[in-house]
Backbone bond lengths (Angstrom), bond angles and torsions (degrees), N, CA, C in turn:
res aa  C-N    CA-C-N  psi(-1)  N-CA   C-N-CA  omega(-1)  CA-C   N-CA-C  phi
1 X - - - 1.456 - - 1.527 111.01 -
2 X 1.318 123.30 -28.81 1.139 137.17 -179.49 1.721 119.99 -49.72
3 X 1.750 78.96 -61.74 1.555 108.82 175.91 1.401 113.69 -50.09
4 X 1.247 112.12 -47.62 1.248 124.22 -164.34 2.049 113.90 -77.05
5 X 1.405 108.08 -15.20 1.451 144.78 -179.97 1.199 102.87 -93.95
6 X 1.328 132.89 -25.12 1.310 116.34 -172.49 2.144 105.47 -117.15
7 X 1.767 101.28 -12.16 1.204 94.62 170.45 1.686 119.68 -84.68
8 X 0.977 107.89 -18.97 1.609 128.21 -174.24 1.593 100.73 -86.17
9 X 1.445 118.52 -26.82 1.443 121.40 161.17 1.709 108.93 -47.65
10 X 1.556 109.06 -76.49 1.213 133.48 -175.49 1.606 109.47 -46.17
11 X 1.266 107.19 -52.41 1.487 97.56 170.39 1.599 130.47 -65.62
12 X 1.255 121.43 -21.23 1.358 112.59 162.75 1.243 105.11 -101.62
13 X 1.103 144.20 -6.64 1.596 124.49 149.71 2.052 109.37 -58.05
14 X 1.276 123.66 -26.43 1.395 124.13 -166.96 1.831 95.91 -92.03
15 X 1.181 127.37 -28.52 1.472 143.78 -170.67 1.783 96.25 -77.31
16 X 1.283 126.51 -61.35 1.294 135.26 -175.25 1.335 107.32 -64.70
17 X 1.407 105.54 -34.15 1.801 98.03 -176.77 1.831 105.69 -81.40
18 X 0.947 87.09 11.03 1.529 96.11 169.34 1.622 146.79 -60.21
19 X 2.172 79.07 -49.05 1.375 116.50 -163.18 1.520 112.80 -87.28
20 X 1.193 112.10 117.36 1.617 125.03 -175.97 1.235 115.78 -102.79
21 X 1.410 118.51 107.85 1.137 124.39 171.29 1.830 122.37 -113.22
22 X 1.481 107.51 135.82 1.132 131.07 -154.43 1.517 104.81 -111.85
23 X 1.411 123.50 108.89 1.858 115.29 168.02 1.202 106.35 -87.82
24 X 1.043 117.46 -178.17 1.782 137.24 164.16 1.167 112.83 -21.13
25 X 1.066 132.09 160.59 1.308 126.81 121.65 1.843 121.53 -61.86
26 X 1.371 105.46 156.83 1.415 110.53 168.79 1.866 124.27 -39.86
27 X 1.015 132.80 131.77 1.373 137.64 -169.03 1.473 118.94 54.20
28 X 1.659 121.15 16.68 1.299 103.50 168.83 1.737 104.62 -125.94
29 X 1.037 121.74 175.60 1.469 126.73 169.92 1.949 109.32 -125.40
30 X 1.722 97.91 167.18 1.410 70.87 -179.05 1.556 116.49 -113.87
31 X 1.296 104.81 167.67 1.336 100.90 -147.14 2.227 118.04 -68.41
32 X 1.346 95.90 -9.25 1.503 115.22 -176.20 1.608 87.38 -68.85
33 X 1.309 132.98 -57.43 1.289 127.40 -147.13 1.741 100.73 -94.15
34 X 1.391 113.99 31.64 1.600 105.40 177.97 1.915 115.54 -71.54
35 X 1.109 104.90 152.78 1.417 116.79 -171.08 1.460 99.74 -127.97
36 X 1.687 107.86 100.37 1.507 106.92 175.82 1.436 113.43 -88.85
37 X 1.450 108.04 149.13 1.723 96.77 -174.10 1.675 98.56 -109.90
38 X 1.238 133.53 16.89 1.253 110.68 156.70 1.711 105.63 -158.82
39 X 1.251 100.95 163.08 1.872 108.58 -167.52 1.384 101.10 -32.22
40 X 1.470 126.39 -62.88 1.651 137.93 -177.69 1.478 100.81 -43.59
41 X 0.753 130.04 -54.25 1.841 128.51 -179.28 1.365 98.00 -65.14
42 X 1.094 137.77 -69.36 1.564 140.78 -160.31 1.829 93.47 -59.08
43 X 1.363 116.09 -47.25 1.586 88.80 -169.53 1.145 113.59 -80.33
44 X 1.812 130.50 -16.29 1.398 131.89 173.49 1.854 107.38 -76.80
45 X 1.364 113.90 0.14 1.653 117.83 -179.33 1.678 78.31 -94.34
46 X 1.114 125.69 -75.55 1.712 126.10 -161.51 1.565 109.91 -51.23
47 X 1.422 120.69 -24.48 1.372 116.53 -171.74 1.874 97.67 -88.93
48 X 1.225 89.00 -36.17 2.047 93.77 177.67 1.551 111.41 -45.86
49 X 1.466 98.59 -60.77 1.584 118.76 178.51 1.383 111.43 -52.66
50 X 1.371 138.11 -41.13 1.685 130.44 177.36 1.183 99.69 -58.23
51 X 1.635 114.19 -57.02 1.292 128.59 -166.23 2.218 121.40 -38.38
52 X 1.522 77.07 -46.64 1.749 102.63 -175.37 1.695 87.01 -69.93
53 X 1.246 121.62 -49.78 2.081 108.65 -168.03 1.215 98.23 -60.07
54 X 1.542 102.42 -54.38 1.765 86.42 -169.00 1.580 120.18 -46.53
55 X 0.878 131.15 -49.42 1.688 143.01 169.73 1.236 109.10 -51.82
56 X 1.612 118.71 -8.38 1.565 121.61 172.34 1.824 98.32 74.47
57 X 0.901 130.63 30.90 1.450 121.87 153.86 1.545 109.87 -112.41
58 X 1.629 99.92 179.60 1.266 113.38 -178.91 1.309 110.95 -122.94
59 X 1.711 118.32 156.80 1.507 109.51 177.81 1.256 130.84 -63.70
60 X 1.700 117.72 -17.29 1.385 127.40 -156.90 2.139 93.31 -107.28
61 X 1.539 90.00 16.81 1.547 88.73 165.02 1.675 118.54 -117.40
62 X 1.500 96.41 12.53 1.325 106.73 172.22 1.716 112.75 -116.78
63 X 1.760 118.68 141.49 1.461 118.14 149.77 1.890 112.10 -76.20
64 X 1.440 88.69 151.58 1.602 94.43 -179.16 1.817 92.66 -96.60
65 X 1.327 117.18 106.27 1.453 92.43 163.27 1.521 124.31 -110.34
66 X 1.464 109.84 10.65 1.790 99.63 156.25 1.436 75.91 -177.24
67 X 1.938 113.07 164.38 0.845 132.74 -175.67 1.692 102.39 -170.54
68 X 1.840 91.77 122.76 1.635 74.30 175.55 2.246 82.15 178.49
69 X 1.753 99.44 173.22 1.627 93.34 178.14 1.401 141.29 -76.37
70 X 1.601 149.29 84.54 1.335 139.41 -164.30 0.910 93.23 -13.34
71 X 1.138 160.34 127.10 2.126 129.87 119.22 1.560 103.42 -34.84
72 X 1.388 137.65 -48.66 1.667 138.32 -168.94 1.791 99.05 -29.37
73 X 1.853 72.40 -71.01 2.025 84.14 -145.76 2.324 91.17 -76.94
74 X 1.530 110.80 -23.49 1.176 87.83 -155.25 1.124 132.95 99.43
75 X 1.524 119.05 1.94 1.012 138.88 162.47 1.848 136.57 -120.47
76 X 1.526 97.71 145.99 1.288 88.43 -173.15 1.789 117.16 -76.49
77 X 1.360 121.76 171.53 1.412 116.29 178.63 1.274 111.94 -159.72
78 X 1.332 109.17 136.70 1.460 120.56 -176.95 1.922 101.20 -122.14
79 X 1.552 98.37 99.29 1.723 92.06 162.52 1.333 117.96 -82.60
80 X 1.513 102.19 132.07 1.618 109.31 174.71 1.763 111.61 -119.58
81 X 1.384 93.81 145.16 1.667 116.25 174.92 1.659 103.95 -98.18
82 X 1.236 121.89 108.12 1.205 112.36 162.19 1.756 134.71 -67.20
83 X 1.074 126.81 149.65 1.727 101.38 -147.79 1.508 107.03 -110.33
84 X 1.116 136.46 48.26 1.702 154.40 76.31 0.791 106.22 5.96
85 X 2.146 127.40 -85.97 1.139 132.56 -174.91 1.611 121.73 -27.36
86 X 0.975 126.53 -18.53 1.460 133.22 -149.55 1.843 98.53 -140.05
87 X 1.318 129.63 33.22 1.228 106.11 -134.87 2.212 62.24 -119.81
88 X 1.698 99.27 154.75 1.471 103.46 159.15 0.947 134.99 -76.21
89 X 1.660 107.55 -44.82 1.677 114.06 -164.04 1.337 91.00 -103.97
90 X 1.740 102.81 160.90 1.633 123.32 159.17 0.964 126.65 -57.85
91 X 1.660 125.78 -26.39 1.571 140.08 -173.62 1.781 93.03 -63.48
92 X 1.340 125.64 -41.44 1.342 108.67 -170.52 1.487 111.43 -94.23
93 X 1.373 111.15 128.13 1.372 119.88 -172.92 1.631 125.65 -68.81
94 X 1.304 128.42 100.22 1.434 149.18 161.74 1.652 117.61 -16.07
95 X 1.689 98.99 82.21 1.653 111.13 176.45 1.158 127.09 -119.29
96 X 1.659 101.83 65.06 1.478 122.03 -160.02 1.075 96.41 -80.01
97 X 1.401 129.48 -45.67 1.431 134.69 171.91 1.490 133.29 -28.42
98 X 1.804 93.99 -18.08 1.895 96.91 174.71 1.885 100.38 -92.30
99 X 1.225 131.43 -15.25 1.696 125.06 161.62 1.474 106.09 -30.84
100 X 0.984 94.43 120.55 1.387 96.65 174.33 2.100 102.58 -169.60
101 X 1.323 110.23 164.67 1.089 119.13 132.80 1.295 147.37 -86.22
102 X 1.396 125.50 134.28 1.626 151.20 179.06 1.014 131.73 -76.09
103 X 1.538 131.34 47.68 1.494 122.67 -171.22 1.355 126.10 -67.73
104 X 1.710 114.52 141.67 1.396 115.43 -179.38 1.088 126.35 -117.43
105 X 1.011 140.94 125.10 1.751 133.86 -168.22 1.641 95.03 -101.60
106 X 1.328 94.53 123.87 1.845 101.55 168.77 1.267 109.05 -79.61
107 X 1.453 131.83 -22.76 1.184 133.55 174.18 1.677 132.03 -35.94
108 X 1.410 66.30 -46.90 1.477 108.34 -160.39 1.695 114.66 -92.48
109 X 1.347 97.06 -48.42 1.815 111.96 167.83 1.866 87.95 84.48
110 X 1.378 127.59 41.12 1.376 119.71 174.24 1.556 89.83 -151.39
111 X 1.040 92.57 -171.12 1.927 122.22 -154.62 2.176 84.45 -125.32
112 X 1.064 101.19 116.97 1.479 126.76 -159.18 1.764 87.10 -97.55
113 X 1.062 126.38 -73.52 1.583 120.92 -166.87 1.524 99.45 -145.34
114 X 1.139 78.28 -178.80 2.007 90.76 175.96 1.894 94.02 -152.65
115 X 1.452 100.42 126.95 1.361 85.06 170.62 1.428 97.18 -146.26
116 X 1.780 95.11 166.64 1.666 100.46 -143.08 1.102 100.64 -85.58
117 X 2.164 125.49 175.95 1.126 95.26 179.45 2.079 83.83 -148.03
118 X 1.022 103.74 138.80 1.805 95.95 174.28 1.226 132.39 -50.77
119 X 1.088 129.06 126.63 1.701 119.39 178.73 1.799 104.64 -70.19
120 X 1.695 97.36 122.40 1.322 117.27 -176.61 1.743 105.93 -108.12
């Protein structure tokens, strides 16, 4: 029984040393874990998020790197880095092309455009 206690030890010590975990990059957060501080943010975070399924992505495949209201247009905006952009190896395929900005019209209670933005 011992034996059997101490191999099942070893194997999830060899299983855990497995697990690679990756944060942010410097100055961004990611975009799954946003914390809106008022109703207007929370429904332009929930309208972002439909927006991203429909397109078949997910939020935790985007960096948040600023988010906040034009005064210009009147609209709110969330720029996102998709996290490709940032990626080390060649094995993962380069989808810088989803960076972009997210505009939201409160007016409106929808997601107005998305326009793209280059990985810098």
């Amino acid at each position: 029984m011992k034996f059997i206690l101490i191999i099942l030890a070893l194997l999830s010590i060899q299983t855990e040393a497995k697990t690679v975990t990756i944060g942010p990059p410097d100055g961004y957060t990611f975009f799954g874990s946003y914390e809106a501080e008022s109703e207007l943010e929370r429904k332009a975070y929930i309208a972002t998020l439909s927006f991203l399924k429909e397109k078949g992505d997910e939020a935790y495949d985007y960096y948040l790197e600023k988010s906040g209201l034009n005064i210009k247009s009147g609209l709110f905006e969330f720029k996102l880095k998709h996290r490709s952009t940032f990626r080390n190896s060649k094995s993962v395929m380069d989808q810088s092309y989803k960076n972009g900005v997210i505009h939201y019209d409160f007016s409106t209670n929808k997601i107005v455009k998305f326009v793209r933005r280059k990985a810098t």
